[in-house]
C-alpha positions in Angstrom: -9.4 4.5 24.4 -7.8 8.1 24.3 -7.3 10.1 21.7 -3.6 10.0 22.8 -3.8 6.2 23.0 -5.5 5.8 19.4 -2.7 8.2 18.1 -0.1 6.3 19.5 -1.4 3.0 18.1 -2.1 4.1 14.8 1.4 5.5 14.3 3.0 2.2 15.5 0.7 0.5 13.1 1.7 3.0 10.2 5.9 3.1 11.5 5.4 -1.0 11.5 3.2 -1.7 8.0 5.5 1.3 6.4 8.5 -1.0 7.2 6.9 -4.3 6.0 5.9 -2.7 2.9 9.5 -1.0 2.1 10.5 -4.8 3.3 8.0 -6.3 0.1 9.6 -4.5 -2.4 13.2 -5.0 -1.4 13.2 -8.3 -1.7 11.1 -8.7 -4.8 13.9 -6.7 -6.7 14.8 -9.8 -8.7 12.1 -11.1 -10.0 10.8 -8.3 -12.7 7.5 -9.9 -13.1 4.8 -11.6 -10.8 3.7 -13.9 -13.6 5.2 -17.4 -13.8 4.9 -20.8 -11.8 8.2 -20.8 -10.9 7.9 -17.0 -9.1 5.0 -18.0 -7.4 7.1 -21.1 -5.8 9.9 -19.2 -5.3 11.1 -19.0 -1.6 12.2 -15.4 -1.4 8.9 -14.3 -3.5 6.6 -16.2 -0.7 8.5 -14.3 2.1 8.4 -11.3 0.4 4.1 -11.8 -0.1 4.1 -12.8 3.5 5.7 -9.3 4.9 2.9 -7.6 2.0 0.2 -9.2 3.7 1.4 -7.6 7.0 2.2 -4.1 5.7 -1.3 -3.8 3.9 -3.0 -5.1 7.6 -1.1 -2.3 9.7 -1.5 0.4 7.3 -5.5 -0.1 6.8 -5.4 0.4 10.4 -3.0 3.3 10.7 -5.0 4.8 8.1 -8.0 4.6 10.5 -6.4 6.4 13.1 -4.8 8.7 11.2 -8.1 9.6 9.8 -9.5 10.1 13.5 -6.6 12.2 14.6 -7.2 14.8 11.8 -10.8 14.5 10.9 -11.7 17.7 12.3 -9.3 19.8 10.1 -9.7 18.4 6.7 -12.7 18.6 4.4 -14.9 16.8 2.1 -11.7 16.1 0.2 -10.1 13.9 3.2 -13.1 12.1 3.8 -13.7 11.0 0.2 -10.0 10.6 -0.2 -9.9 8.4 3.2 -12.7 6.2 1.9 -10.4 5.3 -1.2 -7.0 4.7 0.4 -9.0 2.2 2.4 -10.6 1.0 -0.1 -7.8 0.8 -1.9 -5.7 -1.1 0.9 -8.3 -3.6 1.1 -7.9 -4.1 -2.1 -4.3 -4.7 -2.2 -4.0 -7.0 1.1 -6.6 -9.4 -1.1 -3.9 -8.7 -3.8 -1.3 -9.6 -1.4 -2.9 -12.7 0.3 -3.8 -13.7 -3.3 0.0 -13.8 -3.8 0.9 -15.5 -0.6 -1.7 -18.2 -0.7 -3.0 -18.6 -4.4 -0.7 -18.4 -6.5 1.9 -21.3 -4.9 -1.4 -23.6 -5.1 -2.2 -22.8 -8.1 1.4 -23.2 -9.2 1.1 -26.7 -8.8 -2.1 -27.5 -10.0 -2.7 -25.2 -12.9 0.5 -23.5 -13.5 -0.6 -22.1 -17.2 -3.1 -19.9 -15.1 -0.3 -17.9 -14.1 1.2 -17.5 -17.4 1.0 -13.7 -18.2 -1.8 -14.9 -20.9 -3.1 -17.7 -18.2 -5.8 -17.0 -16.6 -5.4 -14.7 -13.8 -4.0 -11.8 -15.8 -6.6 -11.6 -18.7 -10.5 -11.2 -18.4 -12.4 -10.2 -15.3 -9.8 -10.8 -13.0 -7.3 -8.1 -15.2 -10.2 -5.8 -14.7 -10.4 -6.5 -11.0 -6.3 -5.8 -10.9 -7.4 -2.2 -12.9 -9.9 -1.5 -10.3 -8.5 -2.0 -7.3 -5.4 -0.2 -8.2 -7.0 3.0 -9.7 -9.2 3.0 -6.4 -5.6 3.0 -4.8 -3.7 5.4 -6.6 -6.8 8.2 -6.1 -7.3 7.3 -2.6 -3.6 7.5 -1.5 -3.1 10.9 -3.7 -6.1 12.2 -2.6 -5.9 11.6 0.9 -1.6 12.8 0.7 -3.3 16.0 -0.5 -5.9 16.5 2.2 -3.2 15.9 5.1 -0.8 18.5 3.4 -3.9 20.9 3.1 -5.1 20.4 6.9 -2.2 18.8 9.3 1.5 19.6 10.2 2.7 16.1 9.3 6.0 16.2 7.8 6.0 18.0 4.1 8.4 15.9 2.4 6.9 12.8 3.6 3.6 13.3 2.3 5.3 14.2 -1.2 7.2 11.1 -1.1 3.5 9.6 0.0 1.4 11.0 -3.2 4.5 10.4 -5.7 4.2 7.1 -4.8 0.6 6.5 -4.8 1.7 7.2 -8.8 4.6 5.2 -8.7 3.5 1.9 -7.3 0.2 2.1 -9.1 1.2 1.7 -12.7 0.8 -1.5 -14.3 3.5 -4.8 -13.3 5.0 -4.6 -16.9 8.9 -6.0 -16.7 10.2 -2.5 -18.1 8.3 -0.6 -15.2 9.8 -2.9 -13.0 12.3 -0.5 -11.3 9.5 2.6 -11.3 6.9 -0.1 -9.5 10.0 -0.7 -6.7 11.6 2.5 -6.3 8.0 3.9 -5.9 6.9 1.0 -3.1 10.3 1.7 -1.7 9.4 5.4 -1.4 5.7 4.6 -0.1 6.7 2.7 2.2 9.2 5.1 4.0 6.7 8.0 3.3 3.9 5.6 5.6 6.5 5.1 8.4 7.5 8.6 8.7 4.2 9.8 8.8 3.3 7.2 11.7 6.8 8.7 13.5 4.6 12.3 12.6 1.8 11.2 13.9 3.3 9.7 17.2 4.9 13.1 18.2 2.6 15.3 17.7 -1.5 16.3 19.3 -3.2 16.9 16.3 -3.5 20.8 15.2 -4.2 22.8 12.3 -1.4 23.8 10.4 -0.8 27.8 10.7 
């Protein structure tokens, strides 16, 4: 494959996974928590999980690319930085298919697991939660940073990219609820711009 090709690709994967992920947090404006049996069953909550799953696929994959089409330019910074915002992605499609696929099963058989004191919000798993999104928040910032340091991708889209590696990292608390969604809103409009970025442009050095 090309260098052209893999560009190309990973920006279609980035344009596509930026949409679904702007898509996720649309349509999970009503519900201000992701606790509850009755969320987990809702209709418009499994839609909205299936279009996460998608957007955290095509983004670990733009992410790839866009790592290859820069790699040259940036430093230890955007490797260590690259390693986390996959990482992190990893992390939050298992987050994502956890939603999708857990959570309505478990609805119905052990609903009181899903209680925000049930099960799958205290303990090891809440530490699991911490984890993956600390991992995420660094890894997104850091890597935003690195690309503003080393490519000519569009300036205000990597801003909107690290504010919401912030933004969409804190915790799901009902009075963050608007901060969590304007923030995946804005991270996912920062991830399809830079794909658009990416797809018009041979990667160079900024001057």
């Amino acid at each position: 494959m090309t260098a052209e090709r893999l560009r190309s690709l990973s920006g279609l994967c980035l344009i596509s996974g930026g949409a679904a992920r702007a898509l996720f947090w649309l349509l999970v404006v009503p519900f201000t928590t992701f606790a509850g049996a009755a969320t987990a069953l809702n209709g418009l909550q499994r839609s909205a999980q299936a279009f996460n799953v998608l957007g955290a696929i095509l983004v670990v994959f733009g992410f790839i690319g866009l790592y290859a089409a820069y790699h040259q330019q940036m430093n230890t910074l955007g490797l260590v930085g690259f390693v986390l915002v996959v990482l992190g992605g990893m992390g939050v499609l298992a987050d994502a298919i956890i939603g999708l696929v857990v959570f309505p099963a478990m609805a119905i058989a052990a609903p009181a697991t899903l209680e925000p004191n049930g099960a799958f919000f205290v303990g090891d798993i809440l530490v699991l939660y911490i984890v993956i999104f600390a991992i995420n928040m660094i890894g997104q910032f850091s890597f935003g940073f690195a690309l503003w340091k080393s490519t000519p991708l569009p300036r205000v889209a990597l801003v909107l990219f690290m504010a919401s590696a912030v933004l969409v990292n804190l915790p799901p608390l009902p009075m963050l609820h608007y901060v969590l969604v304007s923030g995946g809103i804005a991270g996912g409009v920062s991830i399809a711009w830079l794909g658009r970025g990416l797809r018009g442009q041979a990667p160079k050095t900024v001057a």
